[in-house]
N, C-alpha and C positions, 0 to 999 in steps of 0.2 A: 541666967537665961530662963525665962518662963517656959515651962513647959507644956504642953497639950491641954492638962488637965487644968490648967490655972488659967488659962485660955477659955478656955470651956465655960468657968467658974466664969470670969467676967464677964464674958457674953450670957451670960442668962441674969448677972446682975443689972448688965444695961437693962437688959429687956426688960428687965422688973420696973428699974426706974423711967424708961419712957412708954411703959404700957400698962398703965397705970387706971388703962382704962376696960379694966375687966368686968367693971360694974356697967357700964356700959352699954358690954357686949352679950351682959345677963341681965340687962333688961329690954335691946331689944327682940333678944331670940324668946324674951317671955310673950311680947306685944307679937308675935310672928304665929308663937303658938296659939293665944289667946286670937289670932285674927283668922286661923283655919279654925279653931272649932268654932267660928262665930259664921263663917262659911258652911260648914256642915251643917249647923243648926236653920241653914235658909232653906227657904222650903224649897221642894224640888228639887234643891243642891246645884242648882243652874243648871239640871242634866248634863252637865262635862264627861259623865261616867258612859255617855253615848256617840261622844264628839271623837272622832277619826284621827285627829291630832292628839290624845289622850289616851285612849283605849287601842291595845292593839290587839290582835288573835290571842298575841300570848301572853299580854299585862291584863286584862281585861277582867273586872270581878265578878261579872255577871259570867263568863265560860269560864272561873273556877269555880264559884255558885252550882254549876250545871256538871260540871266533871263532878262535886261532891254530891252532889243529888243521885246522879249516876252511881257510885262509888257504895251508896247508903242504900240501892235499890239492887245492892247483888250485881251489878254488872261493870264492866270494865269503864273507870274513868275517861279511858281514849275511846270508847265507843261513840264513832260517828266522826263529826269533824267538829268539836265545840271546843275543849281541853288541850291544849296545849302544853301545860306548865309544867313545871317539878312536880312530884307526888310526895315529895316531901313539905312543898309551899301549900299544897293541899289538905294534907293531913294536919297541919295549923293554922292553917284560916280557913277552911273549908266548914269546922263545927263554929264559926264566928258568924260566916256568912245567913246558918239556922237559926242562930239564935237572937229572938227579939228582945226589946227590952221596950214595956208601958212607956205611950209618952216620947219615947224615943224614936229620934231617924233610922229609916234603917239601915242594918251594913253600920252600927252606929261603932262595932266595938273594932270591926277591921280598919274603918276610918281613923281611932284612937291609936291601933297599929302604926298605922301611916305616918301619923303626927309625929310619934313616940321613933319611928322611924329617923325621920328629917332632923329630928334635934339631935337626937345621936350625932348624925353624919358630919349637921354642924359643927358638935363637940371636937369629931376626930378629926375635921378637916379644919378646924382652928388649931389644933395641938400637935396637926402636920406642919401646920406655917410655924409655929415655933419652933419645930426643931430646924427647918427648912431655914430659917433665920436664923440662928443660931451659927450654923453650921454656913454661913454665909460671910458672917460679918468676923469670923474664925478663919477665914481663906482669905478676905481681906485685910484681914490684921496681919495674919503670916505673913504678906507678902506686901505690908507697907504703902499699903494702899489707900488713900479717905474713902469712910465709908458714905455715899451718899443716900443714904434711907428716903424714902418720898415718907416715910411713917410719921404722920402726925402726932402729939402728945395724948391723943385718946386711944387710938385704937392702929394696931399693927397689921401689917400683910395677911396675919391668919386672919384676925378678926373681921378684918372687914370681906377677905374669902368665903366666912362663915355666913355674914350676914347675907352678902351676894347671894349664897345658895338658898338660905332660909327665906328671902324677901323676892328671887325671883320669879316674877310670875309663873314661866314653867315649871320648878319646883311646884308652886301654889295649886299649878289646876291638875297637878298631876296626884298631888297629896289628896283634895278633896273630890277629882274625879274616880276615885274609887279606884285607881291602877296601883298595880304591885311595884311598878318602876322603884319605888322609895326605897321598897325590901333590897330591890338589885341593885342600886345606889351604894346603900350602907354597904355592903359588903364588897363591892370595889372598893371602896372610900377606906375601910377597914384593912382590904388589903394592904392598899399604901402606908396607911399608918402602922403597920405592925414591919411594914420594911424600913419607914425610914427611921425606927427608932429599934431597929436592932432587931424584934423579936418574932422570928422565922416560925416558931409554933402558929402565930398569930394570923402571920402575913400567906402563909401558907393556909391555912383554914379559909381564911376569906377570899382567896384566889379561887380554892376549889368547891366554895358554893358559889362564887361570881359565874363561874363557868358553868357552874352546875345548872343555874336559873336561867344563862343567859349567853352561854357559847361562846360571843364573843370574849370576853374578856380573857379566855386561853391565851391572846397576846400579849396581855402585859405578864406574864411570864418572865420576861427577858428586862423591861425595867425593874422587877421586881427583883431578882438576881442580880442587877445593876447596883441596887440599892444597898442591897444586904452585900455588895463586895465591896464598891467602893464607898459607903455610907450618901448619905444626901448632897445634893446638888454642889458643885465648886465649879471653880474658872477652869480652863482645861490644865495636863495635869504640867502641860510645856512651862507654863511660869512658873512654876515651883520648881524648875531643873533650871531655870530661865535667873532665878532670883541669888542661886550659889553659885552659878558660874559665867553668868554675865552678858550669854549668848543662848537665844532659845534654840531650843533645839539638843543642846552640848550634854551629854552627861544625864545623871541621878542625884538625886536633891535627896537629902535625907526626909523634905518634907515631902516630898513627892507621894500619894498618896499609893496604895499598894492593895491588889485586888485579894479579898479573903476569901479563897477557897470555900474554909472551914464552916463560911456563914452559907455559902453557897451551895455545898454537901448537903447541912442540915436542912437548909429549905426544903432541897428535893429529897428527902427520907421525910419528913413530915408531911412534904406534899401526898408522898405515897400512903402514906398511914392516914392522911384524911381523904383519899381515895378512894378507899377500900371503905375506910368505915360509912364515907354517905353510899356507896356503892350498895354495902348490906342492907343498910337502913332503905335503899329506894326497893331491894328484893324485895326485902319483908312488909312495903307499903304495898306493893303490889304483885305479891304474888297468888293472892288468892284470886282474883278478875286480871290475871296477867300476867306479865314477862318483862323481864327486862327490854329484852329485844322489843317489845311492843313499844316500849317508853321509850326507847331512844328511836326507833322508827317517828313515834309521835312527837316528840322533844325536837331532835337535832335533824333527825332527818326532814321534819317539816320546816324548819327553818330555812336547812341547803334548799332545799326544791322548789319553795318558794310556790306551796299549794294554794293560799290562800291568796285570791289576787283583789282582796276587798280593796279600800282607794287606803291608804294614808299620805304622810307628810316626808314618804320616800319617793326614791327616784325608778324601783324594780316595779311596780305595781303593774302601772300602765306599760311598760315595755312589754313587760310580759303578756299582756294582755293583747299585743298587737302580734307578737312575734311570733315569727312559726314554727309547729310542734318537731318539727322537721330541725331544725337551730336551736328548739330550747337549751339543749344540754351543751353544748357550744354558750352558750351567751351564760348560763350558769358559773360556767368554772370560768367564763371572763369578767364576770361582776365580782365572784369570791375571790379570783387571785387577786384582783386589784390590792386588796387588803394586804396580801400577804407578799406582794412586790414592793411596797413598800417598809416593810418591818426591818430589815436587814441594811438598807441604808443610812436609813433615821437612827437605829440604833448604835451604828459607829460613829457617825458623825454626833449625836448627843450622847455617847454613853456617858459623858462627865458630869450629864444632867438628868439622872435619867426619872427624877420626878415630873419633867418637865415635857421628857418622851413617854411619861406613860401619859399624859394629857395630852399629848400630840396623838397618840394612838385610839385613846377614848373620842377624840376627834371625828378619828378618821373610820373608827369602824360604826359611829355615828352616823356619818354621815352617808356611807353604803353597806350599809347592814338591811336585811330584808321586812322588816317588821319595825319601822324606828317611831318614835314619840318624841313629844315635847320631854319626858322625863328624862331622855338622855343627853338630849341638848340641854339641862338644867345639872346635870353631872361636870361636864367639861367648863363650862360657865363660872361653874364655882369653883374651881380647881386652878381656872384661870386668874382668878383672885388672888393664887397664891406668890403670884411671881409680877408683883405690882414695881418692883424694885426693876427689875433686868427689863420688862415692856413700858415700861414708863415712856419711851420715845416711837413705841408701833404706830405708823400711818395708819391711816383711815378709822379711826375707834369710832369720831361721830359719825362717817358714812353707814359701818357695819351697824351700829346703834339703833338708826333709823330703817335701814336695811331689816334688822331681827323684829321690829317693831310694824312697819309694813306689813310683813308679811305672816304676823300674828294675825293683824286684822283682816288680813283680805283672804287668808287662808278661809276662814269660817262663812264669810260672805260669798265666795265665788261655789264655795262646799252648797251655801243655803241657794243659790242659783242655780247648780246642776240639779241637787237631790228633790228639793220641795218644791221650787216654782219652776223650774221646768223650763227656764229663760237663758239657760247656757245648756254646755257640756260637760266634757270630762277633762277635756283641754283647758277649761278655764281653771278648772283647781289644779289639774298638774302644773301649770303653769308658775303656781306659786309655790308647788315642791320644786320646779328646777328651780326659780328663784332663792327659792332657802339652800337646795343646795351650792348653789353659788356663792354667797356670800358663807359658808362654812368652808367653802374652798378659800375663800380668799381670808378669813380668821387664821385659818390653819398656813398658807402661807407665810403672812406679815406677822403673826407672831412668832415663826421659828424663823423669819429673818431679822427681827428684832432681838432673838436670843444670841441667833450669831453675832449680829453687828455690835451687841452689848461684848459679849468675849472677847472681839476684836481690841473695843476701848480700854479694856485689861489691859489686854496686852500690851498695845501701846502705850499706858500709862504705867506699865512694868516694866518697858524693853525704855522710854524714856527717863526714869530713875536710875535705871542702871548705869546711863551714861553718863550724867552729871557726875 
């Protein structure tokens, strides 16, 4: 009887032989590369690094430019209302943003950051899809199942994941409009990869700068803990008790998968050890023009409160801007629980997937988070990539398609109607933030009813085996 490890061993041999298309996948993340620095190099850089969909209070490089200026003039980076950021993402691109180079665009060397960023994330988020595969086509073998792959002879679920994110336009105008979004990318992206392939040091460091940059991701938490217990993505764990005894439901399957504590301990002692240490590291960034307490006033607490009510491609802006000072704080903690009323459901019902919940959740805190961008719509996007196999059959993909693409364009047009020509409102561009929020509501739907109804055909094609 073959055991786990010989298991294991074949599936990564398949994978060798029908993906065979690595060359491929490394030449077109070079032409990806090679197509943003040829974007930088335009002149003007299309101004993106000004555009409202792009730039927010707290991605934005021109107000970490101005918190470093601040910073190099003796006085506190959070002075005034410009700075927003980490003071650790400061103290690294901050001497970037001074410095010129002859000849050269400027901002020419954090743009290279950026690039240098996206390819990474491609890397990890292609060598997610492999294990994610791997570990797929191992749960359908167990359990006697044809594997139906959509994977082509070139290029597999990661890769074509990879490319997704690298060729996405939101990736593109978020890499060459000068936002830090890339930075905050990779280290979600990082996190996941360091979970789904076992290593809790890893997966734990890039939780706690995801969080650190960017708050929200303190959510996937609980996928990440998912991950590192039960390892990567399978069918629920019923067919595998389903498959020894003949009836789901009955009994313990020796293959039945089994949640590891021990993985789940280590995370959270290394989560706490890299806690502490960016904790030190942001005193010592700012304790001379500052406090802790100032940075996180300026960090987290400007995020909750929702100070900044410039426009973006969210859905708090304008509320806010109407609602009364009298309700603010009522309508606050009823936008931010949203988020967090749904964590606790999603995650029992997918904990058996929980790569797939932390993409559900990147979704959704996306999609009502206070400060959002095209950069973060271009994270979930790619990630969605990875589970080409299980949504192979989600309704609506051309509707959402033309849906994301609409509302690309009309976003900027209805933006150059209110601000410059003076021939609309404000209603005319929110207009196309509830649209976008919409059809992310409805993504985040059909593909976790796609995920189920995928489980279900398991099942049925596992409780029908049995009975034959």
């Amino acid at each position: 009887m073959p055991t786990a490890n010989t298991q294991e061993e074949n599936s990564k041999s398949e994978l060798q032989k029908n993906h065979g298309g690595g060359g491929g996948f490394t030449r077109w993340a070079v032409v990806a590369v090679i197509f943003r620095l040829a974007l930088i190099y335009f002149p003007g850089n299309l101004n993106l690094s000004s555009r409202p969909e792009v730039s927010t209070p707290l991605t934005s490089i021109r107000r970490l430019a101005e918190g470093y200026w601040l910073k190099q003039s003796s006085m506190s980076p959070y002075a005034g209302s410009m700075y927003h950021g980490s003071p650790l993402l400061l103290s690294v691109l901050g001497p970037l943003t001074v410095k010129r180079i002859e000849g050269q665009p400027g901002h020419i060397l954090c743009s290279l950051v950026f690039v240098l960023a996206d390819l990474i994330s491609a890397i990890l988020i292609r060598a997610t899809g492999r294990k994610l595969q791997i570990a797929y086509r191992k749960s359908l073998k167990s359990l006697n199942l044809p594997n139906k792959s959509t994977d082509s002879g070139a290029l597999s679920s990661g890769d074509i994941a990879a490319l997704v994110y690298l060729w996405n336009p939101f990736t593109i105008v978020a890499c060459v409009g000068l936002s830090t979004s890339p930075v905050e990318n990779l280290f979600t992206i990082l996190t996941l990869y360091g979970a789904a392939t076992g290593l809790a040091p890893l997966a734990a460091f890039g939780w706690v700068m995801a969080t650190h940059l960017s708050l929200y991701p303190a959510i996937l938490i609980i996928p990440v803990i998912l991950l590192l217990g039960y390892g990567p993505d399978a069918p629920p764990s019923k067919l595998f008790r389903s498959k020894e005894h003949g009836k789901v439901g009955d009994g313990k399957s020796s293959q039945e998968i089994i949640f590891s504590w021990r993985r789940a301990f280590h995370l959270l002692v290394w989560t706490s050890l890299w806690s502490v240490y960016v904790l030190v590291l942001c005193s010592i960034s700012v304790k001379q023009h500052g406090s802790l307490q100032e940075m996180f006033q300026r960090t987290y607490g400007f995020i909750l409160t929702v100070e900044d009510l410039s426009p973006n491609i969210g859905v708090l802006w304008y509320f806010f801007a109407e609602v009364f000072d009298f309700f603010r704080d009522f309508f606050l903690i009823v936008f931010h629980s949203n988020i967090l009323f749904m964590i606790l459901p999603l995650a029992i019902r997918l904990k058996h997937r929980p790569c797939f919940l932390a993409f559900v959740y990147i979704a959704i805190s996306s999609m009502l988070k206070s400060y959002p961008s095209v950069g973060d719509s271009a994270l979930y996007l790619g990630l969605l990539g990875l589970f080409l196999d299980e949504l192979a059959d989600m309704q609506f993909s051309f509707f959402l398609f033309c849906g994301y693409v609409g509302v690309s364009l009309l976003s900027p047009v209805m933006h150059n109607l209110w601000i410059w020509r003076g021939t609309g409102n404000a209603n005319f561009y929110y207009a196309t933030a509830m649209a976008y929020a919409c059809f992310q509501i409805v993504l985040v739907v059909e593909s976790v009813s796609s995920m189920l109804n995928h489980d279900r055909k398991l099942t049925k094609l596992s409780t029908s085996k049995l009975q034959k």
